[in-house]
Structure formats: structure tokens, C-alpha cells
Backbone as numpy.savetxt, mean C-alpha at the origin, in Angstrom:
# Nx Ny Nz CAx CAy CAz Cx Cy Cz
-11.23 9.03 7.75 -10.69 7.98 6.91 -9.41 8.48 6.27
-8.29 7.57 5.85 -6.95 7.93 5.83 -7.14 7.33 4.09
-6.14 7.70 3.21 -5.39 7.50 2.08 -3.98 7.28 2.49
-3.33 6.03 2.27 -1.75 5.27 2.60 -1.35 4.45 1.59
-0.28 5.23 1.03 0.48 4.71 -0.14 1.60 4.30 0.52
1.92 2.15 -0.01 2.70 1.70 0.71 3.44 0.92 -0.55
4.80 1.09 -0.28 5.72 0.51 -1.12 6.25 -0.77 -0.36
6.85 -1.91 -0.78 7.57 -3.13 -0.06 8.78 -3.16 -0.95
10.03 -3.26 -0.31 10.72 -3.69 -1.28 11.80 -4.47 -0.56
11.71 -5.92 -1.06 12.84 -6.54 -0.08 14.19 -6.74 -0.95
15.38 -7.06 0.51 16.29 -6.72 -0.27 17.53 -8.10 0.50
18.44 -8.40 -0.80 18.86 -9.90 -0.15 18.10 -11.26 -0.43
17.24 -11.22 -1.84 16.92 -12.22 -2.29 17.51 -12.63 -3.55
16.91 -13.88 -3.73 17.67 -14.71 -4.30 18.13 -14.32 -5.86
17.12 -13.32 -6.56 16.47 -12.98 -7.72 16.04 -11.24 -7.59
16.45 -11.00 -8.72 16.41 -9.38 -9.26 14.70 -9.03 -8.78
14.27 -10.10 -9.27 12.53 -10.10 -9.29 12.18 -10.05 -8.23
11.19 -8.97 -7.71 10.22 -8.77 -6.80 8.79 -9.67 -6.14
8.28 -9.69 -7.82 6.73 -9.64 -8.02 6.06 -10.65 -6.83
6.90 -11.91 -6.55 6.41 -12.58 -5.30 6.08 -11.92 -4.16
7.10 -11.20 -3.72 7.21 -10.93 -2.70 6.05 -9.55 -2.69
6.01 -8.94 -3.55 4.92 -7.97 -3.85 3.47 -8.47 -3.92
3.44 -9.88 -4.26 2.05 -10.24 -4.62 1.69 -11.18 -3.07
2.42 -11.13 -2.58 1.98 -11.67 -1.19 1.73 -10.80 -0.41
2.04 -9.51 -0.35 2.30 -8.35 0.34 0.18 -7.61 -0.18
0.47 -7.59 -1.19 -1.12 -7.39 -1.70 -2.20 -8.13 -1.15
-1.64 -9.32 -1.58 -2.71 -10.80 -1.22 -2.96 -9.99 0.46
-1.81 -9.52 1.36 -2.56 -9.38 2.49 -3.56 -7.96 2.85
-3.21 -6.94 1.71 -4.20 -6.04 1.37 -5.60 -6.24 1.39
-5.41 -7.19 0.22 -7.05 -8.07 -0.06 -7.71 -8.18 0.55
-7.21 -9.40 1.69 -7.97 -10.03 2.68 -7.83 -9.38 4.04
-7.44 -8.04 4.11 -7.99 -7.26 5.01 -8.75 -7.24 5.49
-9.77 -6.91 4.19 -11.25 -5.97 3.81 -10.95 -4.59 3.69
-9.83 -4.11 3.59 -9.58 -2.57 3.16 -9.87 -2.48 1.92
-10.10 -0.91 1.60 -10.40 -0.73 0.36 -8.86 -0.52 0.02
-8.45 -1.14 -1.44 -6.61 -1.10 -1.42 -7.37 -1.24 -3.24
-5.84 -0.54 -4.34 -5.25 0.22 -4.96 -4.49 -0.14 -5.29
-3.74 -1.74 -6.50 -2.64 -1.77 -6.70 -2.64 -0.64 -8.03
-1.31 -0.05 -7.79 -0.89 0.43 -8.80 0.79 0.13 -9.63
1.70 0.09 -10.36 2.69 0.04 -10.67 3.72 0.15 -10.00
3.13 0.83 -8.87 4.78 1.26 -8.55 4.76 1.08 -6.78
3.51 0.90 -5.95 2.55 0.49 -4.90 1.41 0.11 -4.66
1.15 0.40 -3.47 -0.37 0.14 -3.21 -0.93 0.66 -2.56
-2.78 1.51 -2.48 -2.85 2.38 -2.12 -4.18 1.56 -0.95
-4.27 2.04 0.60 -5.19 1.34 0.94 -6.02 2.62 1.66
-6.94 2.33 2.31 -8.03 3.00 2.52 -8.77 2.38 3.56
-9.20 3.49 4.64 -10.12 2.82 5.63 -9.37 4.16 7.42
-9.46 3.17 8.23 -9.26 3.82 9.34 -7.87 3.68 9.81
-7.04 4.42 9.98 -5.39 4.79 10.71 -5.11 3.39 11.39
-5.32 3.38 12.34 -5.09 1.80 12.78 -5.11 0.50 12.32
-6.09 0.55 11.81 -6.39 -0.73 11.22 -5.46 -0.95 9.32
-5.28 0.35 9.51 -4.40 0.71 7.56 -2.90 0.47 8.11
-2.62 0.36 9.56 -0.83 0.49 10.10 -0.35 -1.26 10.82
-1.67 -1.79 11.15 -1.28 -3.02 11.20 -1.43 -3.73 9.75
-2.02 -3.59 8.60 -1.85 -4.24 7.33 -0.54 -3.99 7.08
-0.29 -2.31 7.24 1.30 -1.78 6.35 2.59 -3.14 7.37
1.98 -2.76 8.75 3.07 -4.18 9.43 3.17 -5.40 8.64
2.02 -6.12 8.67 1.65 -7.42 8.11 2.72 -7.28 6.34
2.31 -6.34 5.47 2.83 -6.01 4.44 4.20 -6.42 4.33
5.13 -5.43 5.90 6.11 -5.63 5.73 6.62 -6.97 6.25
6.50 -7.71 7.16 6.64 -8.10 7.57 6.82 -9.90 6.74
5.59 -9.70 5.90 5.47 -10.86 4.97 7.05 -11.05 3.91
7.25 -10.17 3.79 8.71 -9.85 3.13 9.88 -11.20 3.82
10.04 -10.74 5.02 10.86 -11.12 5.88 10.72 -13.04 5.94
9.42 -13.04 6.29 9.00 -14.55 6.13 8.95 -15.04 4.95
9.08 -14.57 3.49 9.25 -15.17 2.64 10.92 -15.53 2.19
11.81 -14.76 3.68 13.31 -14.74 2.97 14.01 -13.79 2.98
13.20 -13.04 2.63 14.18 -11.51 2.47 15.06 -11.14 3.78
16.82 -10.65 3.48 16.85 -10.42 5.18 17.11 -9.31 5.16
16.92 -8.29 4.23 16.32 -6.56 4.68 14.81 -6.07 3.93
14.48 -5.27 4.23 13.05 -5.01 3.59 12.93 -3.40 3.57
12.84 -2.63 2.55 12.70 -1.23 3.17 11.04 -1.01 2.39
10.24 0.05 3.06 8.93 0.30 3.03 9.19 1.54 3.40
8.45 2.31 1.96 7.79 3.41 2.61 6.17 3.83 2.55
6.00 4.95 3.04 4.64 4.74 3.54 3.97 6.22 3.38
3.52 6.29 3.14 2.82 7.96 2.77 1.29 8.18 3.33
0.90 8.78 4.19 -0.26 8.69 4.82 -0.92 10.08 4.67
-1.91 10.18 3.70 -2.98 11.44 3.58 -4.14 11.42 4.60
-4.18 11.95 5.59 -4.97 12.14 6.76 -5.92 13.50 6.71
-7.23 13.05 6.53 -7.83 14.64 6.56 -8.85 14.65 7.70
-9.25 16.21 8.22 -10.11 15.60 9.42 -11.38 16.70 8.61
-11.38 17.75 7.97 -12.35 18.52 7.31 -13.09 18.23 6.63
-12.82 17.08 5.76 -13.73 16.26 4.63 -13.46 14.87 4.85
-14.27 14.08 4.09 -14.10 12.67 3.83 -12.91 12.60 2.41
-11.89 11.63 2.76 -11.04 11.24 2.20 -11.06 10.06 1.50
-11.05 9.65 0.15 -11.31 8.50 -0.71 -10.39 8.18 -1.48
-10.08 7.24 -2.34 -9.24 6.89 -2.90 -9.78 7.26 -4.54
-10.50 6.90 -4.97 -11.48 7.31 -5.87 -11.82 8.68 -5.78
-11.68 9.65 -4.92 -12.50 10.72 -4.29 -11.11 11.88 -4.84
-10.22 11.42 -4.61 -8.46 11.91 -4.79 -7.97 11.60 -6.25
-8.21 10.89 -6.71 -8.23 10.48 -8.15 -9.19 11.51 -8.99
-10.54 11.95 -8.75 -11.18 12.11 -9.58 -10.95 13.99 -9.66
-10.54 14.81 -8.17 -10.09 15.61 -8.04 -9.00 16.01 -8.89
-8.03 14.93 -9.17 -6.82 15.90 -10.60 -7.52 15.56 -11.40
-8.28 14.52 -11.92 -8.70 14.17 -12.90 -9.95 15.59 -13.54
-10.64 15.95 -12.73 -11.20 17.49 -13.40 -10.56 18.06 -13.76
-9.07 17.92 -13.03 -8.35 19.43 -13.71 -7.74 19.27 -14.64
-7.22 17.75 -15.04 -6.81 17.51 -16.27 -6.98 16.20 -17.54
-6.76 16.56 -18.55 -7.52 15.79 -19.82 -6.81 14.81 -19.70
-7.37 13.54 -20.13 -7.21 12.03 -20.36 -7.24 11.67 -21.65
């Protein structure tokens, strides 16, 4: 199982503001069925390599159909094959090592 932190950011719209184009980009997170992670600044999804690289498509891609006529995405993929990899599982790991 993979950890993939995915950013959208389109570029050539009408408005400074994102959040549409970000919240449609999620909305297709959702209805995956991946386990997904909004956070502030991306979104983090969870599940199997393939099936986490056609969402990141779909992601980007939704950009484009809402308007946008550049889109840049990046994409960060934590791949482990020694242990099981979680999203929650990666979180709670710094979180021992440091105070809240």
C-alpha cells in the first residue's frame, strides 16, 4: 500500500481563488473509495499504486474541464514494500517523537 501527496494547482483562471477547482479535485478523491487526507496545503490518498495514479489523473485532469488552460500537480509517492504503509500509521510515527 502506497502514501501520495497530491497538489492541483490550475493556472489561467478567471480568479486568484482556487478553492473550486480544489474542491472538485477532492470531491473526486472521495468518491474513489480511497482512503484520502485533505490537508491545507494538499491531499493525501491511500490504497494501491494504480488505482492512487488514475485518481491523481482524474484530479488533474478535472482542473482542465473546469477551465483552467494550464494545471501544474505535484505528486509525492511513499512506497514501502517491508511494512504496511498508512496514512494514520505515518502521522502517528512523528507524532511519538514529538509533543502536541
Amino acid at each position: 500500500m502506497a502514501v501520495v501527496g497530491i497538489s492541483v494547482v490550475p493556472v489561467g483562471t478567471d480568479s486568484p481563488s482556487i478553492s473550486d477547482y480544489v474542491a472538485r479535485a477532492v470531491g473526486i478523491a472521495k468518491e474513489s473509495g480511497l482512503k484520502f487526507e485533505l490537508s491545507s496545503m494538499g491531499t493525501c490518498l491511500e490504497g494501491d499504486l494504480a488505482s492512487i495514479f488514475d485518481v491523481v489523473k482524474q484530479m488533474h485532469e478535472s482542473c482542465f474541464e473546469q477551465g483552467a488552460i494550464r494545471v501544474l500537480t505535484s505528486v509525492t509517492i511513499d512506497d514501502r514494500k517491508d511494512k504496511a504503509l498508512t496514512i494514520d500509521g505515518k502521522k502517528a510515527a512523528v507524532k511519538a517523537k514529538v509533543e502536541f
